[in-house]
N, C-alpha and C positions, 0 to 999 in steps of 0.2 A: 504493500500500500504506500511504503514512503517511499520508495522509489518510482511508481506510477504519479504520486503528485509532486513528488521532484521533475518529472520527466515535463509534466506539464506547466510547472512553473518556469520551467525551460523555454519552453515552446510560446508559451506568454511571450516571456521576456525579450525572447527574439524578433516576433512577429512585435512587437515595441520598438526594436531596436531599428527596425529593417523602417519602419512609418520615422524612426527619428532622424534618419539617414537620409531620408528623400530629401529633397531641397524646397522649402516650401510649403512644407506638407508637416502641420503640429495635429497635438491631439485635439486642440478645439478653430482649428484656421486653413484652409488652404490657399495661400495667397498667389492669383493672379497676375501675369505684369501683360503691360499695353505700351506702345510704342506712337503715338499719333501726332501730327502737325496741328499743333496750336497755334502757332505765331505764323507760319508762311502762305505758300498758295493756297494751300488745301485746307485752312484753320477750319474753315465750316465744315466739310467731313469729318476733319479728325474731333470737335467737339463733339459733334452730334452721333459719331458711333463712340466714344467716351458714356455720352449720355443713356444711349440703348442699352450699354453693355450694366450700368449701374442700376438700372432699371428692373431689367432681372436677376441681377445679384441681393438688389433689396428684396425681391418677391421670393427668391430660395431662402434668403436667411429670415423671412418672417414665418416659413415653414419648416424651418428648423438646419436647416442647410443642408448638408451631402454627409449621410453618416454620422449625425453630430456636429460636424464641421461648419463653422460660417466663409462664406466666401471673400475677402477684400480684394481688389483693385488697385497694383499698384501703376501710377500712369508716367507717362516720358515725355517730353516735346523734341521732338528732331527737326523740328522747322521747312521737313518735308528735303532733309538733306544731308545725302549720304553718309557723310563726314560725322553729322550730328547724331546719327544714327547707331553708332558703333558707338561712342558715349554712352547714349542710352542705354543698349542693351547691356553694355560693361556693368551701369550702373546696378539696371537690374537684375540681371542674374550674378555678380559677385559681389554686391554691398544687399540689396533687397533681397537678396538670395529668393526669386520666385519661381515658384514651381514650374509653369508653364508662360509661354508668351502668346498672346491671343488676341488679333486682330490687327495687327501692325499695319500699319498704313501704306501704300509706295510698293513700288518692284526695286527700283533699286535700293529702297532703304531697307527692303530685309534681303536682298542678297547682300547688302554691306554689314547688316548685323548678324545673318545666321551663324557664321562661324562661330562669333562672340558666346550663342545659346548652346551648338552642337559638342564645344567645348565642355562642357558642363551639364551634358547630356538633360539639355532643357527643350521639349518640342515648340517647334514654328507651328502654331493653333489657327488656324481659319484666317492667314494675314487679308486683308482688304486690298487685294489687285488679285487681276487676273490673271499672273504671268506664270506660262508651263513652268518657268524654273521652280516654280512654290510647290510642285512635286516630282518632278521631274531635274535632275537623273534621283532615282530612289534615292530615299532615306532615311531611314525608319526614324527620325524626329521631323518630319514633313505632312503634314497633313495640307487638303487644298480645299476650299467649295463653292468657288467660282467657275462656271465656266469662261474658258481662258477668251484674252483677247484674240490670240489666233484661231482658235476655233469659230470663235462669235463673227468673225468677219469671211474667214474659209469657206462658212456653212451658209451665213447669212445676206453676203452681198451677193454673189451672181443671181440668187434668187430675185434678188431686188437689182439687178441691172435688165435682168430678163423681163420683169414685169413692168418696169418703167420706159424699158427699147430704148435704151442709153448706150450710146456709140464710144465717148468718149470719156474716160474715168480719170482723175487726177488724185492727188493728194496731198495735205499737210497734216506732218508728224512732230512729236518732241522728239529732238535728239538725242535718247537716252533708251533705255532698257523697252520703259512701259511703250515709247513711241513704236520704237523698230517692233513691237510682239504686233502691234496692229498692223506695220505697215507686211509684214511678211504674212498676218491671214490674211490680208486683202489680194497682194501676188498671189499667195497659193490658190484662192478661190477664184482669180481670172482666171491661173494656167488652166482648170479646168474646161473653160469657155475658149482657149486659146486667143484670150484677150490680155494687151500689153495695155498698162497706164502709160497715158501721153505725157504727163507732167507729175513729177515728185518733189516738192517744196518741204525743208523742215524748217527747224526754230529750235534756238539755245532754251532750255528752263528758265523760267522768268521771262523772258521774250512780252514785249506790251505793243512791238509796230508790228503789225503784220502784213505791210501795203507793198512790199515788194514781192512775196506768196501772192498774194493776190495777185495782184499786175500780171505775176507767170502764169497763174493758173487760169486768168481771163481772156491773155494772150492766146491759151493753146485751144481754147473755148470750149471748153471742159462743159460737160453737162453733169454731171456727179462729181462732189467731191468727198473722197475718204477722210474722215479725223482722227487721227491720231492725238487727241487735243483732251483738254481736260474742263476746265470752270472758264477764267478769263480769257485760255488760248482760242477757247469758242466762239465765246462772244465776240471777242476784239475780231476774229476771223470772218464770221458773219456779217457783223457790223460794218468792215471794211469792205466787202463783197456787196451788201446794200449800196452804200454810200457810191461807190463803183459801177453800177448798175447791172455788174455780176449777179445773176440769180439763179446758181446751177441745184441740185436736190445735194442737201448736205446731210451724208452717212455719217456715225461716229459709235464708237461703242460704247460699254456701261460705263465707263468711267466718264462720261459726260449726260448720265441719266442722274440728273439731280437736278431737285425744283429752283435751283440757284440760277440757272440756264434761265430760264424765263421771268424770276425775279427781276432779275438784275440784268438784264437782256432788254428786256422788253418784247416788243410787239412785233420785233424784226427777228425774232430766232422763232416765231410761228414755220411751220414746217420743216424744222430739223427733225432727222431718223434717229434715235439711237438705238442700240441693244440692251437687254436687260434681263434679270431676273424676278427678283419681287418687286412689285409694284409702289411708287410712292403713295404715301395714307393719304391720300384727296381726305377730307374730313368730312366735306358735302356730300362722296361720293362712297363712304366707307359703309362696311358692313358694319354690323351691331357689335360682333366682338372686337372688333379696330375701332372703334369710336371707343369702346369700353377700356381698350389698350391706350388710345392716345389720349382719354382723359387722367387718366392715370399719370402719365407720361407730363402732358403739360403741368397739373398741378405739383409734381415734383421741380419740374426745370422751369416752366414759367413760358413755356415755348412750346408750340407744336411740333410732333414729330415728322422727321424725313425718312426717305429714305437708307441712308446711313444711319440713323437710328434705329432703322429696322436692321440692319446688318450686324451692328452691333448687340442687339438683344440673340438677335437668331444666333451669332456666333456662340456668346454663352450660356443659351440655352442648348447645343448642341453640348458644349461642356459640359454642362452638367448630366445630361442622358449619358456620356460617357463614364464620368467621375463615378455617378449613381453605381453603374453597371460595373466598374472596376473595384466595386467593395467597400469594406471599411478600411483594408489594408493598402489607400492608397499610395500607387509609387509609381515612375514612369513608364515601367514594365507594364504593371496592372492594365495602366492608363492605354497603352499601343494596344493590347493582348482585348481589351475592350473595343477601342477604335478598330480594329481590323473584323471585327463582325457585326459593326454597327448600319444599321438604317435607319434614316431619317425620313420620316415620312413628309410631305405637302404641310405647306401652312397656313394660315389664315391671308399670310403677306402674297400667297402664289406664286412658294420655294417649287423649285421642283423635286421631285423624290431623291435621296442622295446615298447611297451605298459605299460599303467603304471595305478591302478587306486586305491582307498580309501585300499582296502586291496593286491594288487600285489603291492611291492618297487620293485621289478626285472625285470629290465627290457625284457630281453630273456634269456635265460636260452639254448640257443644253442652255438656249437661250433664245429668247423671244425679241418682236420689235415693237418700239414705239414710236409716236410722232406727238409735236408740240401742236395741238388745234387750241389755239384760243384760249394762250397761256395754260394750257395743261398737257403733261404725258398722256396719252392716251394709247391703248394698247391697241396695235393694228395685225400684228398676228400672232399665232399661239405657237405653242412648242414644236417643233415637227415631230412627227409619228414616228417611234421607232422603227 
């Protein structure tokens, strides 16, 4: 008998030891880290999935949290720049020591931080781009659940060059990671059509003139133009293209599917395309449990929710259905060993299904289209059929 509760006082004290070893992971806390542009281009994304992401960490820890566990948040500002990025993550995974990293903002700002995290066997959680490198070449601390910008433009433009009987295709891109993932699905998806783009215009990050892009891409008389473009590369792009009396059908993918576009636009970014996943919370136009979600949401923040507010909730609600399922004995182990058999079903926001296993990190790899009619995204077609 005494050596059978010797045995198990054993086995306690290990399975204690093994949860005090994790990094991040105490017996009443699992803490969180986030990586998001506060201060630079992208401050309104990275606040507003900051905000989504707090939003369901209050709603898990008023139901007791994960196993006992409460969740906190700890956050970074990288100023949406690469340099500032690697900081960050230093900070947080060797001074915050957090368990996971979940929702990072940028392509290039987590392939400038992942090292920082794989070092210290910390997973890249749901970052906020849609760049293959976010799981591709494998990694078993890589998780993905965007579909990527090459796919989104591969799968989505000839479709829509075909239905528009558009001859000639052009494009302006960022000169960086996120730009080139667009501008190569947009090649890939003509090679299919055996169609060349007539003009390729980019632009440095931060870029605010965009009147010599233009000029090129009015000159070669482009009737669609691909975006590689983000919040103000958009606008100022449009803008300059009205003003010009350029008015070809302007494609762009999800990273330009935020209600910012027509805020702050105006009247003149009415019939931009982009690609997307969940839908922005129209509030006028929401269902009962997204009204029920986004009042919620505003009387916390004092603001209505976006898009990227929904990203950032779905992101740590996905967390949490994995944490859940990885036990009480959470560790990073547990945490993959979970993820690699996890499905995520449809959500209220109009996620699409997301599967995940030992060699798929992506979660779905679909993506729908929208258009701006009269200051709103509005959905113009649905997923394709498997």
């Amino acid at each position: 008998m005494k050596l059978r509760t010797a045995g198990l006082a054993a086995l306690a004290l290990a399975s204690t030891l093994a949860v005090a070893q994790t990094q991040g992971v105490s017996k009443t806390e699992i803490l969180v880290g986030t990586i998001q542009d506060f201060s630079g281009p992208l401050a309104g994304y990275g606040k507003q999935a900051r905000n989504g992401m707090l939003l369901r960490i209050d709603e898990v820890n008023e139901q007791g949290g994960i196993h006992g566990r409460k969740l906190k948040l700890a956050s970074e500002d990288d100023g949406y720049d690469p340099k500032k990025a690697v900081l960050a993550a230093q900070k947080l995974v060797n001074q915050d020591k957090v368990f996971i990293m979940a929702g990072h903002l940028g392509t290039a700002q987590n392939l400038a931080a992942m090292p920082v995290q794989f070092e210290k066997n910390v997973i890249n959680f749901f970052p906020i781009t849609a760049a293959r490198e976010m799981y591709e070449p494998f990694h078993k601390l890589k998780y993905s659940f965007a579909a990527t910008y090459f796919d989104q433009m591969r799968t989505a433009l000839p479709d829509f060059v075909k239905a528009k009987g558009a001859k000639r295709i052009c494009s302006i891109y960022q000169d960086d990671d996120f730009g080139l993932e667009v501008q190569r699905g947009a090649d890939a998806g003509l090679k299919t059509m055996n169609v060349e783009m007539v003009e390729k215009t980019t632009y440095k990050r931060g870029a605010t003139d965009f009147s010599s892009q233009v000029a090129r891409m009015k000159a070669a008389n482009c009737d669609v133009v691909v975006m590689g473009t983000i919040i103000r590369e958009t606008i100022g792009t449009i803008a300059e293209a009205r003003k010009a009396g350029f008015n070809p059908l302007f494609f762009g993918s999800s990273a330009l599917y935020t209600d910012l576009i027509h805020k702050l636009g105006g009247k003149g970014m009415d019939g931009l395309y982009g690609t997307m996943t969940v839908q922005h919370p129209y509030l006028d136009e929401a269902s009962q449990p997204i009204r029920f979600w986004a009042s919620k949401y505003k009387t916390k923040f004092n603001e209505d929710p976006t898009v990227f507010s929904v990203y950032g909730y779905d992101i740590i609600d996905a967390f949490v259905r994995a944490a859940q399922k990885a036990g009480p004995n959470l560790s990073t182990e547990s945490f993959i060993k979970a993820m690699d058999t996890m499905k995520i079903p449809p959500d209220m926001f109009g996620s699409a299904e997301a599967t995940y296993s030992p060699t798929k990190r992506l979660g779905s790899d679909l993506s729908r289209l929208s258009q701006i009619v009269d200051g709103k995204w509005k959905v113009v077609s649905d997923y394709p059929k498997p």
